[in-house]
C-alpha angles and dihedrals in degrees: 000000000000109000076235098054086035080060095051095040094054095043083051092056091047090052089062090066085040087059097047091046099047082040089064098030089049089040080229100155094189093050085049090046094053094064091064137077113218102265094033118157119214111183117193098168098110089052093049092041087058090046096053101261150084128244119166124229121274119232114201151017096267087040095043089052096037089053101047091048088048101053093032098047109110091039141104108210137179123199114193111186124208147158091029111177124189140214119194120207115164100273098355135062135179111219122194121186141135121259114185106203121202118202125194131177114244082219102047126028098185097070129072146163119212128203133195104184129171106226119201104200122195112189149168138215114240120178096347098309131102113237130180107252090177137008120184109185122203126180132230110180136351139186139190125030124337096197082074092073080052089063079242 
């Protein structure tokens, strides 16, 4: 592979996160939709563990979109990715980077809760097209109030 194609390849890769982030921050169900392959896994439970609840692991692509819009609903977000690093393998690839998630109440501005979370990404390529087969999210740090994730 070309340094060139290797480069593509990798960004490619990254815009699969950057499609699952602006999915949730544009509540846009299709966009989110298009990050995933159809039995996709996204476990949150470090992340939760670390914010004082528990959340179960989602199992596949219609779960994994109904839930976050469930829980996320009467939220505004904002994802910001960075520090994305990428492993090629063939059809798959493994992504880490860091995704630092806002979350602020539609009722009540002035509250927020921030996340700094670390994602490991495993993904395939299908049709062309990189999608997340499985997404485990750790967190690192947080600040504000956690009842805001419970909609409280």
């Amino acid at each position: 592979m070309t340094d060139v194609h290797s480069a593509a390849e990798k960004l490619a890769v990254i815009d699969t996160l950057h499609r699952f982030a602006a999915g949730i921050d544009l509540k846009d169900s299709a966009l989110l939709a298009s990050a995933f392959t159809a039995s996709a896994v996204s476990d949150f439970r470090p992340a939760a563990a670390r914010a004082g609840f528990e959340y179960p692991v989602l199992e596949g692509r219609d779960t994994i979109v109904t839930t976050l819009f469930g829980a996320l609903g009467s939220l505004d977000t904002t994802h910001s990715v960075s520090n994305a690093r990428v492993t090629l393998n063939g059809d798959s690839a493994r992504l880490d980077a860091l995704v630092e998630a806002q979350h602020v109440p539609q009722s009540d501005p002035s509250r927020h809760y921030l996340m700094k979370n670390r994602y490991d990404v495993e993904l395939v390529r299908e049709g062309g097209e990189w999608l997340i087969q499985r997404v485990t999210v750790d967190n690192v740090w947080r600040s504000g109030d956690p009842a805001v994730l419970a909609g409280i």
